[in-house]
C-alpha positions in Angstrom: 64.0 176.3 129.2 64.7 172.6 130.6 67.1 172.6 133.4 70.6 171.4 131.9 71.4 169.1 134.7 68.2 167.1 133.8 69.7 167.1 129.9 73.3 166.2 131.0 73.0 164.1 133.8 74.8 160.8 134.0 73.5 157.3 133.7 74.6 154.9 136.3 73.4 151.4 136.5 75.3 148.7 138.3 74.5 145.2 138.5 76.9 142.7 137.4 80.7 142.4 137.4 80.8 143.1 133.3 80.5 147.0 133.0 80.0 148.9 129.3 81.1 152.2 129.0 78.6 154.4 126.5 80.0 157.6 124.6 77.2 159.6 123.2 77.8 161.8 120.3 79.4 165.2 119.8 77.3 168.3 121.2 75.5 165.4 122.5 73.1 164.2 125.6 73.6 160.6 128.0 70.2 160.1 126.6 71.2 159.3 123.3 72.2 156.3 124.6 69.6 155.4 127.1 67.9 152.3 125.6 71.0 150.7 125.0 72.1 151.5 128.3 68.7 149.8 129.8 68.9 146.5 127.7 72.5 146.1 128.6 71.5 146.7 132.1 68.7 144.2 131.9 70.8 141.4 130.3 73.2 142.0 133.0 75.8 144.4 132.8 77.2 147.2 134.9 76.8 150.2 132.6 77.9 153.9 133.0 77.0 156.5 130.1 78.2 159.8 131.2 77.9 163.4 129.9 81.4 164.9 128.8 81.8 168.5 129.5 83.4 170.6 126.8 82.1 167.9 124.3 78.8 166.9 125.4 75.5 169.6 125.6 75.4 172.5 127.6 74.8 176.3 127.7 77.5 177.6 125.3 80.5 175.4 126.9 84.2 176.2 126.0 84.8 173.0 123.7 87.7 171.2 124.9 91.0 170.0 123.0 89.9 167.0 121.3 92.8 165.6 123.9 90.7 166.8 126.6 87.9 164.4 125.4 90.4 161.4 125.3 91.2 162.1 128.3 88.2 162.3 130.1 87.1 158.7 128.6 90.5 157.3 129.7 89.2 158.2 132.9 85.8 156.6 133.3 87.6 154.0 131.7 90.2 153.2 133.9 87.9 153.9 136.7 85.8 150.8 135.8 88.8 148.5 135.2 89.6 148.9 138.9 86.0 148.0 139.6 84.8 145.4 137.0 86.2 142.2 135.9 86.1 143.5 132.0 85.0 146.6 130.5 83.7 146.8 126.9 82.7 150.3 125.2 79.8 151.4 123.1 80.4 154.7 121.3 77.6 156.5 119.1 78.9 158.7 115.7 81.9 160.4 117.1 81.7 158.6 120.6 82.3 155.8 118.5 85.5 157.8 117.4 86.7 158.1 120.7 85.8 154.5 121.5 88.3 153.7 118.8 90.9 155.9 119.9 90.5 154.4 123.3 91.5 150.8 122.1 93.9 152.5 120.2 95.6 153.5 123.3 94.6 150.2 125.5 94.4 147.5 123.3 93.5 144.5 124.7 92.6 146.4 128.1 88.9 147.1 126.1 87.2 143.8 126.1 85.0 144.3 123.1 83.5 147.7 121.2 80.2 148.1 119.8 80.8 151.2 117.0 77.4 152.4 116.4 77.3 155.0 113.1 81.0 155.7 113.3 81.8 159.1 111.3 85.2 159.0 109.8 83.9 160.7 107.3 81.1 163.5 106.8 79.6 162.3 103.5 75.8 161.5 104.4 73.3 162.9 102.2 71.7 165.6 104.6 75.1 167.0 105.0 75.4 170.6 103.0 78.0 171.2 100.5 80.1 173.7 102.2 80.8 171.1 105.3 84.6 170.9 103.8 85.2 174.3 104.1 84.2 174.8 107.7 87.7 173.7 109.2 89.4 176.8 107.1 86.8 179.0 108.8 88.4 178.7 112.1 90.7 180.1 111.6 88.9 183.5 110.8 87.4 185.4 113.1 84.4 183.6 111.9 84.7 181.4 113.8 83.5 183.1 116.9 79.6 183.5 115.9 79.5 180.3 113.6 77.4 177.3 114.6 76.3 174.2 112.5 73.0 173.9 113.0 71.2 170.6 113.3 68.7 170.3 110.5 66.2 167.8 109.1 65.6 164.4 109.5 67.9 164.9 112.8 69.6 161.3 112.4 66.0 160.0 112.5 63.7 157.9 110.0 61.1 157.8 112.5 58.7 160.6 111.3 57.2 160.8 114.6 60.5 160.8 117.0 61.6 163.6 114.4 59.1 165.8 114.8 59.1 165.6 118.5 62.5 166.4 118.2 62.0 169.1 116.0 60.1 170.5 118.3 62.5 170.0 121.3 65.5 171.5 119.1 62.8 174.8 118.3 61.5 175.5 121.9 64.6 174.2 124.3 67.4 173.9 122.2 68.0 170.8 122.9 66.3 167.4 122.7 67.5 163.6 123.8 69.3 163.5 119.9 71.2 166.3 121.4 72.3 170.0 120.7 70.5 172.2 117.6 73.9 173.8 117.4 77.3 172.9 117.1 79.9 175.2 117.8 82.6 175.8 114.6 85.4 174.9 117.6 83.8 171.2 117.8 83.4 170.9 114.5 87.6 171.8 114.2 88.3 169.6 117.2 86.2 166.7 115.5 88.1 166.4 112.2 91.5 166.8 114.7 90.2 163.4 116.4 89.5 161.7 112.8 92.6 162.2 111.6 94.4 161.0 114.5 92.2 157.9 114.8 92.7 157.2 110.6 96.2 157.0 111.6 95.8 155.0 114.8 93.3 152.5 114.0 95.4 150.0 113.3 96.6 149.6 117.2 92.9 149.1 117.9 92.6 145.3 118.6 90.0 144.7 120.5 86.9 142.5 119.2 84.6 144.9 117.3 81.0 144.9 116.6 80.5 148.1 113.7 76.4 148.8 113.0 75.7 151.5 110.2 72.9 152.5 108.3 72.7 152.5 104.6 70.8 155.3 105.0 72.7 157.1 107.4 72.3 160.8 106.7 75.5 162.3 108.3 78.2 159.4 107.5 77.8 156.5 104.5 79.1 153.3 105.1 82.4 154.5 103.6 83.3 155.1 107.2 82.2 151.6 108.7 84.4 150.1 105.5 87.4 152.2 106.7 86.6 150.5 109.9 86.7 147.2 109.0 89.5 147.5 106.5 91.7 149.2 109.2 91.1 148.0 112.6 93.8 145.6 114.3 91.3 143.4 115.7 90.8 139.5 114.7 87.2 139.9 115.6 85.3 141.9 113.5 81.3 141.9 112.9 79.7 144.1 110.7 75.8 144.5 110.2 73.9 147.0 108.1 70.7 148.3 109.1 67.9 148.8 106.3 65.6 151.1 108.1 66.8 153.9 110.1 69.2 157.2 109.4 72.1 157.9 111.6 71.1 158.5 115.4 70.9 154.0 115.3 70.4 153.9 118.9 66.7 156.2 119.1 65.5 154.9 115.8 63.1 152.3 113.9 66.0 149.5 114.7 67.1 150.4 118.1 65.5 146.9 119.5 68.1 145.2 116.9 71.1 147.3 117.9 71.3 146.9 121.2 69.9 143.0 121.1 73.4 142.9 118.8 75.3 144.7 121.2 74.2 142.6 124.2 75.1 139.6 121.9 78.2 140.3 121.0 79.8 141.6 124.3 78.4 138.0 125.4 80.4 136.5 123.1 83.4 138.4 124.2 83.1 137.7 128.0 82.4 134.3 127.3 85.7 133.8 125.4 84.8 132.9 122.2 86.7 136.1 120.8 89.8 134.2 121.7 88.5 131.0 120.9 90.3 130.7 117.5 94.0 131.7 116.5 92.8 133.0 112.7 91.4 136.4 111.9 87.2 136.4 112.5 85.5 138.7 110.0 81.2 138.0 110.1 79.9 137.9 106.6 78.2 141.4 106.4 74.6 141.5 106.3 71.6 143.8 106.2 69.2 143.7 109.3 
């Protein structure tokens, strides 16, 4: 069995005085979000990607209150403010939730968000039928020995990076797309944290860059819509990928996400966010 600090250890990389702050998915791994992490590095930022206990991997962890998560995010957050001249945020799936919920809470604080295969919505086509009924199983005693399990294509188009971490996912549990199983009280937790952000989103005003995949397999771009709709910010970019499923950050386009993410948190240090009074929205394009 791998040894679970080398799947949940943090990712520190400090160069400049513009820090990013990465959120990797639910039941998920820091490594999710590696290459991003290393072209932001390289193009100059400070970035931290952390594991989350209680939301992130590990060996059967007590999920925490989808509060808990918040609050542990605030935390990095704030703790890079005090450091760092400006700190934008790149979330993956539902780290891309909680990125929202964070502007949501700090506004203008965030200097820019990157939403990578935000999931407002569990409609993807490799999601099984009875996914709406597992929030009334909680509150059974079913809920005890219940676990999604992680199934093929794993988020991934790559037919070689899938089967790699099929393989990972069979002999270790675990792989760098992150858990095999996801416990019923995340899955409860998660649809908690939706809701809340649905309702919030509006308070969100920070600059925002939103990246789906039309052939995201866990969330269509119904969620990414609901984004752009939503959102309080008067800077929004939106840009559909052609040729990768839902884990955008390990897949076939994962050059063109993060060179899109480095481009865009440019813009925002540089100013040109604020650069116009009127409302911003980037014709929306497929990569």
């Amino acid at each position: 069995m791998v040894a679970l600090n080398e799947i949940t250890k943090d990712i520190n990389l400090v160069k400049g005085e513009h820090a990013v702050l990465l959120i990797h998915g639910l039941s998920g791994t820091p490594l999710e979000m590696q290459y991003v992490a290393r072209m932001l590095y390289k193009a100059g930022y400070t970035v931290r990607a952390p594991h989350f206990s209680g939301y992130g991997y590990g060996e059967r962890p007590a999920t925490k209150k989808w509060q808990e998560w918040h609050k542990e995010v605030v935390a990095h957050f704030d703790d890079m403010k005090r450091q760092y001249k400006t700190v934008s945020v790149c979330g993956l799936c539902i780290g891309a939730v909680l990125a929202l919920n964070l502007a949501a809470e700090k506004k203008d604080e965030v200097a820019g968000l990157s939403l990578l295969a935000t999931t407002l919505y569990f409609d993807g086509w490799s999601i099984p039928w009875y996914r709406f009924l597992l929030p009334l199983g909680y509150y059974t005693p079913f809920r005890y020995f219940y676990s999604y399990r992680e199934r093929e294509p794993y988020g991934l188009k790559n037919e070689q990076l899938r089967a790699w971490i099929a393989r990972e996912m069979t002999e270790k549990s675990t792989s760098a797309a992150g858990s095999a199983r996801i416990p019923m009280s995340g899955i409860f937790e998660t649809d908690k944290l939706i809701g809340e952000v649905k309702r919030n989103i509006p308070k969100a005003t920070a600059p925002a860059l939103i990246i789906h995949s039309i052939e995201d397999d866990t969330a269509t771009v119904r969620s990414a819509d609901f984004v752009e709709k939503h959102i309080g910010s008067r800077k929004v970019r939106k840009i559909f990928l052609d040729d990768c499923y839902h884990m955008v950050t390990m897949d076939n386009q994962k050059d063109l996400v993060a060179e899109e993410t480095v481009r865009f948190f440019n813009e925002v240090i540089a100013g040109e966010a604020q650069s116009s009074s009127s409302v911003e929205f980037d014709t929306v394009r497929v990569a």
